[in-house]
PAVO-729731 format. One record per residue (C-alpha): residue number from 1; residue in three letters; y negated, z negated, x negated. Coordinates in pm, 1 decimal. Example, Ala and Ser with C-alpha at 12.3 -4.5 7.8 and 13.67 -1.06 7.14 Angstrom:
[rec 1, "ala", [450.0, -780.0, -1230.0]]
[rec 2, "ser", [106.0, -714.0, -1367.0]]
end
This chain:
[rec 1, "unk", [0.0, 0.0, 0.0]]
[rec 2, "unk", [-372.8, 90.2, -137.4]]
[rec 3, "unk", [-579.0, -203.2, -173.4]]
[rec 4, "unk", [-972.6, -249.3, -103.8]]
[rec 5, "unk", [-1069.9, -81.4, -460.0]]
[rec 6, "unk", [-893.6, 210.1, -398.9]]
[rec 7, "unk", [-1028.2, 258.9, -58.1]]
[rec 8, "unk", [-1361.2, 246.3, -238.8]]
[rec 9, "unk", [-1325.0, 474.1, -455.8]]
[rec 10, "unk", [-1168.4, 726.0, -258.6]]
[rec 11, "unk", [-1494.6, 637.5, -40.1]]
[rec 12, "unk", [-1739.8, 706.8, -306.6]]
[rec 13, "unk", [-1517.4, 1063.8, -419.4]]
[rec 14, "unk", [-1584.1, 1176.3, -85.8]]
[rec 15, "unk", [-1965.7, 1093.3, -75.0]]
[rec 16, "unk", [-1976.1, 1267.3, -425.3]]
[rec 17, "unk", [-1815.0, 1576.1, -263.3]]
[rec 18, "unk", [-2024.5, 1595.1, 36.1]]
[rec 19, "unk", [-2299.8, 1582.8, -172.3]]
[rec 20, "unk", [-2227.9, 1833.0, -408.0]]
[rec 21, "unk", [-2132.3, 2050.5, -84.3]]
[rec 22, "unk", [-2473.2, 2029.1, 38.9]]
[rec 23, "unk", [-2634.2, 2099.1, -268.3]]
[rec 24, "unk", [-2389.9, 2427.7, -311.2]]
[rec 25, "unk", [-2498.9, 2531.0, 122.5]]
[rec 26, "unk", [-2889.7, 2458.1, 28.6]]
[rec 27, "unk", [-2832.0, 2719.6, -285.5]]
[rec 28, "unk", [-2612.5, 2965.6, -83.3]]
[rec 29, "unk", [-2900.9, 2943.4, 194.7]]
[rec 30, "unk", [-3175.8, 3004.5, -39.4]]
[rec 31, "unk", [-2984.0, 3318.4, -192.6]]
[rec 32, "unk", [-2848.9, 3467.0, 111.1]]
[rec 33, "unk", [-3253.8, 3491.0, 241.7]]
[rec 34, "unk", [-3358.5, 3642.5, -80.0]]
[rec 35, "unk", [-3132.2, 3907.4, -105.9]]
[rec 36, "unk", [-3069.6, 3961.1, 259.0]]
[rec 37, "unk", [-3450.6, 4161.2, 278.3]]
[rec 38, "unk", [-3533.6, 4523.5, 344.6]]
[rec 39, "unk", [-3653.5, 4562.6, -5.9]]
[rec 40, "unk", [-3311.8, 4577.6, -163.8]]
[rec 41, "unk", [-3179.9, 4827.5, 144.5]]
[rec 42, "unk", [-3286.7, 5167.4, -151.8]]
[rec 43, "unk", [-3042.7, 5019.7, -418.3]]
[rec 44, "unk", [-2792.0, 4993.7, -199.1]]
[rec 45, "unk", [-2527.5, 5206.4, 23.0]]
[rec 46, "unk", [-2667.7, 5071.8, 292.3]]
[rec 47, "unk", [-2974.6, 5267.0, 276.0]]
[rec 48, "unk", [-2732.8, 5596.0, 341.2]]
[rec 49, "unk", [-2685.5, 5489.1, 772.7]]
[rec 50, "unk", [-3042.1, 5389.0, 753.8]]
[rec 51, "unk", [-3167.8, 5701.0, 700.4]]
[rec 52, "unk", [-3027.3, 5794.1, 1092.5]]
[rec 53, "unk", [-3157.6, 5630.5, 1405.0]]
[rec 54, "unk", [-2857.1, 5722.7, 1659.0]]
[rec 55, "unk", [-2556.4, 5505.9, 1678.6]]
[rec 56, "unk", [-2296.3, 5739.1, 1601.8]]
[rec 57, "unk", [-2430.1, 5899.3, 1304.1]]
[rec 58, "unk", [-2503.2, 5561.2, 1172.9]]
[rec 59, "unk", [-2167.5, 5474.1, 1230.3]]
[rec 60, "unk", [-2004.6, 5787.3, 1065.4]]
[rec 61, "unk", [-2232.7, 5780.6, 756.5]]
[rec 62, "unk", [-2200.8, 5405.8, 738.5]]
[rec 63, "unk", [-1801.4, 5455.2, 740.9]]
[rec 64, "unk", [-1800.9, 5773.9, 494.7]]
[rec 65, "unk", [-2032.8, 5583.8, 256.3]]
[rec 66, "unk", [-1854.2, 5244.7, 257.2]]
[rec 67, "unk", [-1520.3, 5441.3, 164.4]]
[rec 68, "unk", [-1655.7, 5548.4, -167.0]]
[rec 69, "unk", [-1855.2, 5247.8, -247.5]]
[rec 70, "unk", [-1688.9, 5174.9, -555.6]]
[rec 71, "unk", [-1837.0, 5218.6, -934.2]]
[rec 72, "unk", [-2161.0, 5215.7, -991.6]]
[rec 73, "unk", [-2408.0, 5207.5, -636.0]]
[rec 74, "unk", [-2628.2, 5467.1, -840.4]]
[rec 75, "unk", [-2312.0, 5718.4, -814.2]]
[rec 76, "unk", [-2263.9, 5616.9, -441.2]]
[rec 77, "unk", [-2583.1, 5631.6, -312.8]]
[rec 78, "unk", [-2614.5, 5998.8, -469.4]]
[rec 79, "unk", [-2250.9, 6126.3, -367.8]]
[rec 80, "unk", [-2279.5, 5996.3, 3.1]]
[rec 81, "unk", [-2600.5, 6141.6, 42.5]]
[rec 82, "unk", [-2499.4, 6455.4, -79.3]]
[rec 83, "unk", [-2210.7, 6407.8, 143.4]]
[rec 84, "unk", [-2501.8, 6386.3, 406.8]]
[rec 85, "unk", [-2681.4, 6738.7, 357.7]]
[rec 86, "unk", [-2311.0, 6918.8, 345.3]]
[rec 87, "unk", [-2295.8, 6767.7, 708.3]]
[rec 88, "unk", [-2670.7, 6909.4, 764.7]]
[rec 89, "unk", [-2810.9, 6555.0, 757.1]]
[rec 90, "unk", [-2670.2, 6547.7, 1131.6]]
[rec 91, "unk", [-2297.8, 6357.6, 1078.5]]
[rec 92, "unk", [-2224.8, 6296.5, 1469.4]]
[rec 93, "unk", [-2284.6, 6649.7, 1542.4]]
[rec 94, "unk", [-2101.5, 6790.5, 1215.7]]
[rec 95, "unk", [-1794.1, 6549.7, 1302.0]]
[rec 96, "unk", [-1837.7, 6679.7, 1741.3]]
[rec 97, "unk", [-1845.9, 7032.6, 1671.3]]
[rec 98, "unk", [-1698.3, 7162.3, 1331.5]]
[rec 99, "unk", [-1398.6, 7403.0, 1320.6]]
[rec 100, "unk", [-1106.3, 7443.8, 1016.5]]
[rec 101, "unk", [-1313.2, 7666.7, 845.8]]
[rec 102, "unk", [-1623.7, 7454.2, 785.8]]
[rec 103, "unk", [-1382.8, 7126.1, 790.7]]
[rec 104, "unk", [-1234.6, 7292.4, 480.2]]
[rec 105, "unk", [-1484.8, 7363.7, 304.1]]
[rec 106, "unk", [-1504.2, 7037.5, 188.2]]
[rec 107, "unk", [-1190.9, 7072.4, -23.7]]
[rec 108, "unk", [-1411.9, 7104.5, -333.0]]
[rec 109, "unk", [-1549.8, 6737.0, -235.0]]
[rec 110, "unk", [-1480.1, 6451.4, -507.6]]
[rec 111, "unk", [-1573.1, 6108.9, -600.8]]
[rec 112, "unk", [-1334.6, 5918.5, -832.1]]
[rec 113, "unk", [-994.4, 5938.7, -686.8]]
[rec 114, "unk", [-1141.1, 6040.6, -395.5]]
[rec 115, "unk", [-1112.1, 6423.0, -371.2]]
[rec 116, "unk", [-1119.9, 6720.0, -149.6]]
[rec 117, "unk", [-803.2, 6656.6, 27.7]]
[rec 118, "unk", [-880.8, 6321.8, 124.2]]
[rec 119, "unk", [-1227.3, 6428.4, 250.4]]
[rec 120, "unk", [-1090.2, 6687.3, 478.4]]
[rec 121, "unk", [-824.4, 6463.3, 633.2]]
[rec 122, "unk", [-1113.3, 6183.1, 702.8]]
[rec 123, "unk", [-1307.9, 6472.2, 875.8]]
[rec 124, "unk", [-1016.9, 6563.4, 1075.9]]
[rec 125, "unk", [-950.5, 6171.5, 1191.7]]
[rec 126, "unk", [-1284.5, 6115.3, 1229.1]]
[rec 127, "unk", [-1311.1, 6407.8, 1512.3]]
[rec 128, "unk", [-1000.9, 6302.0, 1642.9]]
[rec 129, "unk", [-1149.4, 5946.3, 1709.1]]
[rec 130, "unk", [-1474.7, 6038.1, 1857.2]]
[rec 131, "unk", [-1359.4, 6295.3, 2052.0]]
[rec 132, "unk", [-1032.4, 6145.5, 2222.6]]
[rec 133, "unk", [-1129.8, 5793.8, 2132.8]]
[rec 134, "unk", [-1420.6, 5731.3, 2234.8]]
[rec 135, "unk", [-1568.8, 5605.4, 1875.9]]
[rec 136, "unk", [-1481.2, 5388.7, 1584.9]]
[rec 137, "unk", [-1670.9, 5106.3, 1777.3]]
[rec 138, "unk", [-1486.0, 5192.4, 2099.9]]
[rec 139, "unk", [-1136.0, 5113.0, 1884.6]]
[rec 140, "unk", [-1217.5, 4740.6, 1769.4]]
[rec 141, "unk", [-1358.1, 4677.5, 2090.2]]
[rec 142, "unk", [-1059.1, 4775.4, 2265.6]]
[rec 143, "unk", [-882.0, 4559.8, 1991.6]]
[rec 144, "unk", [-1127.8, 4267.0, 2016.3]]
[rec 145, "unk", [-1137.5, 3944.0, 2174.3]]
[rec 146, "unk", [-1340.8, 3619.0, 2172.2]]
[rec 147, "unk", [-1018.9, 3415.0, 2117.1]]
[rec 148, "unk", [-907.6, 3616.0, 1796.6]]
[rec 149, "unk", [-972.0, 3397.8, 1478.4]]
[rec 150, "unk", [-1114.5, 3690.2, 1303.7]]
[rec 151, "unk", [-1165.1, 4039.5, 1359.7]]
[rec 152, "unk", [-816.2, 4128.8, 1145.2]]
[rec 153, "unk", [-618.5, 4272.4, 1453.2]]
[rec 154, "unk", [-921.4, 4500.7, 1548.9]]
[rec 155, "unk", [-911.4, 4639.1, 1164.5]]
[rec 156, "unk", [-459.8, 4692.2, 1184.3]]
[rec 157, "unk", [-546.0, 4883.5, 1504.4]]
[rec 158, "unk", [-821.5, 5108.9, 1378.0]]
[rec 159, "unk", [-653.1, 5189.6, 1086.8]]
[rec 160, "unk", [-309.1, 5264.9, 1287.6]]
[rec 161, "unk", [-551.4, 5497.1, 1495.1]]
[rec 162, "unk", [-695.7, 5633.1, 1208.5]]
[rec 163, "unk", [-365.2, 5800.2, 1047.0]]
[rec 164, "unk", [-242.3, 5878.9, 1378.5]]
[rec 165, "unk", [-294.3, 6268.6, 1263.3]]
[rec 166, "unk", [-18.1, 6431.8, 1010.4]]
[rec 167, "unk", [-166.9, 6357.0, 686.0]]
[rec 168, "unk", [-85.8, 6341.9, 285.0]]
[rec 169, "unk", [55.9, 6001.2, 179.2]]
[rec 170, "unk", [-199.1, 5968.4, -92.2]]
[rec 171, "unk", [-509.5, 5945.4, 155.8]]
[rec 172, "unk", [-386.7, 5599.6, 284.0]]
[rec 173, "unk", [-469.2, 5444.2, -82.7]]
[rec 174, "unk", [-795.7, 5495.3, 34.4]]
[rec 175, "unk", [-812.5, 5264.5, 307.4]]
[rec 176, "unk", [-702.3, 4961.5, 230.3]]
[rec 177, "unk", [-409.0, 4795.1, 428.2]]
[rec 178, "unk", [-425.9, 4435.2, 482.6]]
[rec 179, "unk", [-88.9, 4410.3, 597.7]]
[rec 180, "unk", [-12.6, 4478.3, 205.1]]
[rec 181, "unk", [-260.8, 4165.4, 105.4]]
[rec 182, "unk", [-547.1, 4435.6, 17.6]]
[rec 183, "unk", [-891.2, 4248.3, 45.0]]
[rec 184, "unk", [-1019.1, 4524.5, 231.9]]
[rec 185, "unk", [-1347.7, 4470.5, 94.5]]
[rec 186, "unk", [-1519.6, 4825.7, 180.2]]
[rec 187, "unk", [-1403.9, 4830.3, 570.4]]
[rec 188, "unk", [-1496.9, 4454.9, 578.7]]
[rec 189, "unk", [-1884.5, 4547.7, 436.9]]
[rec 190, "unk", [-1846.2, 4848.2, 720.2]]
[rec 191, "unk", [-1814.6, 4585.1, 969.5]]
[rec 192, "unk", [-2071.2, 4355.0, 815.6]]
[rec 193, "unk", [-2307.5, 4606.6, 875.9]]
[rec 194, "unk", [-2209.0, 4746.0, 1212.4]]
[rec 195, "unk", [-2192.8, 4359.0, 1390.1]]
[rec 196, "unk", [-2431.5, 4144.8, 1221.7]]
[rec 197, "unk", [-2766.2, 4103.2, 1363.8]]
[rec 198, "unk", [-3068.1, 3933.0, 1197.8]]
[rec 199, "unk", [-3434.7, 3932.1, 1208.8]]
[rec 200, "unk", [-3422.9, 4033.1, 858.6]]
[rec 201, "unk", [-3356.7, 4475.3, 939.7]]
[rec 202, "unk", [-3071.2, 4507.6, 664.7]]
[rec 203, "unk", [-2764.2, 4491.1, 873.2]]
[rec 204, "unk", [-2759.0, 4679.4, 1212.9]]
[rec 205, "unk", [-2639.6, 4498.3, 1511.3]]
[rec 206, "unk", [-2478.0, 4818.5, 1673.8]]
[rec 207, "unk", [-2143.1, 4604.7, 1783.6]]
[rec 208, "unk", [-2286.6, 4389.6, 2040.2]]
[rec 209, "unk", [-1950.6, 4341.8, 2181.3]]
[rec 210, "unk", [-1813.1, 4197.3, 1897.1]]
[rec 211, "unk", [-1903.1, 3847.9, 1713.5]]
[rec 212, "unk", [-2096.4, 3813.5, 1406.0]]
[rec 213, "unk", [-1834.4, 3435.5, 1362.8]]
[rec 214, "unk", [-1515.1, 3677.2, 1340.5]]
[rec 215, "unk", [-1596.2, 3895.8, 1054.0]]
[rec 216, "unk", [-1417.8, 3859.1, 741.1]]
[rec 217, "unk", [-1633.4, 3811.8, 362.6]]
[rec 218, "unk", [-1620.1, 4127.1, 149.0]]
[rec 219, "unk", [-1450.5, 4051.6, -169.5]]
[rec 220, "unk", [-1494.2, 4175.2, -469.4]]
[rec 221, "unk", [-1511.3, 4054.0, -845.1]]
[rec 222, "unk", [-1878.9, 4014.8, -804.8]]
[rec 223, "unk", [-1848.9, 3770.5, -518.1]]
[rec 224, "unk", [-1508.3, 3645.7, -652.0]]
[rec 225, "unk", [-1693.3, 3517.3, -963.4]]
[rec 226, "unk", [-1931.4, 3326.4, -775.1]]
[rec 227, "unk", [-1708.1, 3207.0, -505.1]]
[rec 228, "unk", [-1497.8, 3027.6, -780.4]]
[rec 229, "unk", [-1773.3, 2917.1, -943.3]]
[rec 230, "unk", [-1873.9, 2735.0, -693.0]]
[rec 231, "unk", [-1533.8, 2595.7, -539.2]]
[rec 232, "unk", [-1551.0, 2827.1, -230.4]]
[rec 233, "unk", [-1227.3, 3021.2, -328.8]]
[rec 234, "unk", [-952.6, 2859.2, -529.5]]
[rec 235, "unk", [-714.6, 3193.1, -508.6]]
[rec 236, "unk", [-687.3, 3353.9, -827.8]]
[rec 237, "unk", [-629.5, 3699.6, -649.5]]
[rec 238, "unk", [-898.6, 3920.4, -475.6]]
[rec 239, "unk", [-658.1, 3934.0, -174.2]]
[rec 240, "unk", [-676.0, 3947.4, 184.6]]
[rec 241, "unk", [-536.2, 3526.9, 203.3]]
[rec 242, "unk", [-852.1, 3529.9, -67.7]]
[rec 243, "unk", [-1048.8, 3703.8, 212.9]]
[rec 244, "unk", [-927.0, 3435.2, 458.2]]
[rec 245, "unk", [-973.3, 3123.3, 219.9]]
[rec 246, "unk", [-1329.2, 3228.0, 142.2]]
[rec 247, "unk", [-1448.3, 3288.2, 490.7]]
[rec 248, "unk", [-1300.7, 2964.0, 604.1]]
[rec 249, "unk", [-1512.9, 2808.0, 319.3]]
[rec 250, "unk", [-1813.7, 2976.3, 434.5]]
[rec 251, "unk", [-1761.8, 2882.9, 786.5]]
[rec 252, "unk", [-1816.9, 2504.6, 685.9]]
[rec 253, "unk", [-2165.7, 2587.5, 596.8]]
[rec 254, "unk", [-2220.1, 2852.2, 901.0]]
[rec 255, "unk", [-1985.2, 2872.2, 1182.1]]
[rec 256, "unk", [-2163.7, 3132.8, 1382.5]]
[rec 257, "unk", [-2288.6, 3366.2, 1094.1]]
[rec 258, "unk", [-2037.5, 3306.7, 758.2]]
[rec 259, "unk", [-2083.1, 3648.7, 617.7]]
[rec 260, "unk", [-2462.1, 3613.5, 595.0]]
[rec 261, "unk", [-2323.8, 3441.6, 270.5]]
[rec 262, "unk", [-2197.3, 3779.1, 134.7]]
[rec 263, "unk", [-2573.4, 3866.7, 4.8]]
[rec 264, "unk", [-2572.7, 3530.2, -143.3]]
[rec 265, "unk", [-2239.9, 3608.6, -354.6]]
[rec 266, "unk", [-2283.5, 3960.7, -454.0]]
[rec 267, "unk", [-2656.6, 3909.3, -465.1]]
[rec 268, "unk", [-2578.4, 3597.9, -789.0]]
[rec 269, "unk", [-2258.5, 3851.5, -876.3]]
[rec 270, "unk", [-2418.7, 4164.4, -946.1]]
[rec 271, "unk", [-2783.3, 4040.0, -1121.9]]
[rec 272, "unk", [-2556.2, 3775.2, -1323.5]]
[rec 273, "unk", [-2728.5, 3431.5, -1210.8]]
[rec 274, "unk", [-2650.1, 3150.3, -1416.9]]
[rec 275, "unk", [-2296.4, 2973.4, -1258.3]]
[rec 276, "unk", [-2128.6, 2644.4, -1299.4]]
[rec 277, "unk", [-1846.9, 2676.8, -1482.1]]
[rec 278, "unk", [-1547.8, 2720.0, -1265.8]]
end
């Protein structure tokens, strides 16, 4: 049986803990309003949907662009937007309306790993879901409710949907499949930006449907680094249980808005703020 001294001190650990959690939510706060501002939207691959105005072609270019965004965001921002003027800056439209002919001449398309055969496939899907589907959105909303923990089933079902169509086995490395572990990190930004809300103007708010407390933090080795740093993810993998662990950390400090924290993370990640050692 403990006695009185141990009580004590188990007492004063957890006073110590809570207090170093605060300190570590009052930082995370401060960061995620700095870097969460419209004046870091042009150095990103967000700035690619907010060059549109309607809700589909934000939601196409968002999709396109968060598929490639890997390397350097210089070499994304370029690529999608060049993506953008093959699709004659109208994506929606393009996607509605083009035939085999114009679908194909995108074979010569490549970023990385990502090349011309993968491009034309994603065309074809993409036409497939907004013309017999009634949308991406209209997919995770069919696959969406209030009682899910998270918005996981909604992502299994879209990408089910998505490779539906008779397609080459090496286009599915390209979007990641969390019923493999994958951290899904690019369709999980995707949704970051389609269902948060703010007063800030970075993220869009489309999904209105859906709930800003189910989405999932992206994670990379950027926001890995920091998350250990700082005790929010003990998981030595960037996997999809890393996914889960960090967004239940992040929850403790905002239940209704945890991936607000995700411009926090990658914000200290990517400009290399000083980090306690983890």
């Amino acid at each position: 049986m403990k006695n009185a001294s141990s009580f004590v001190f188990i007492k004063i650990q957890k006073e110590m803990m809570d207090l170093v959690f605060g300190e570590i939510k009052e930082l995370m706060d401060e960061r995620a309003h700095l870097y969460n501002q419209k004046a870091f939207i042009s150095n990103d691959p967000i700035s690619i949907p907010h060059q549109f105005e309607m809700k589909e072609d934000i939601e196409i270019s968002g999709f396109l662009t968060a598929t490639i965004s890997w390397g350097q965001r210089t070499s994304i921002i370029r690529t999608a937007n060049e993506l953008m003027d093959r699709m004659d800056r109208a994506p929606f439209d393009f996607i509605i309306n083009h035939d085999d002919e114009e679908r194909n001449d995108f074979k010569d398309f490549v970023y990385r790993t990502f090349n011309g055969v993968d491009m034309v496939f994603y065309l074809k899907s993409l036409q497939n879901i907004y013309k017999n589907k009634g949308g991406i959105h209209a997919i995770f909303s069919a696959n969406h409710s209030f009682a899910d923990a998270n918005i996981e089933h909604g992502i299994r079902a879209f990408r089910k949907v998505f490779f539906e169509l008779e397609h080459e086995h090496r286009t599915e490395k390209h979007f990641s499949d969390i019923s493999k572990n994958s951290a899904a990190k690019r369709m999980n930004m995707f949704l970051r930006w389609m269902v948060r809300a703010d007063d800030k103007g970075v993220d869009f708010g489309l999904w209105k449907d859906l709930n800003a407390s189910q989405l999932l933090c992206p994670l990379d080795t950027h926001s890995g680094r920091v998350a250990r740093a700082f005790g929010l993810l003990e998981r030595k993998q960037n996997d999809w249980q890393a996914v889960i662990e960090l967004t239940e950390n992040l929850k403790k400090m905002d239940s209704q808005d945890p991936v607000k924290y995700d411009f926090a993370l990658f914000g200290m990640g990517v400009n290399e703020e000083a980090l306690p050692i983890a």
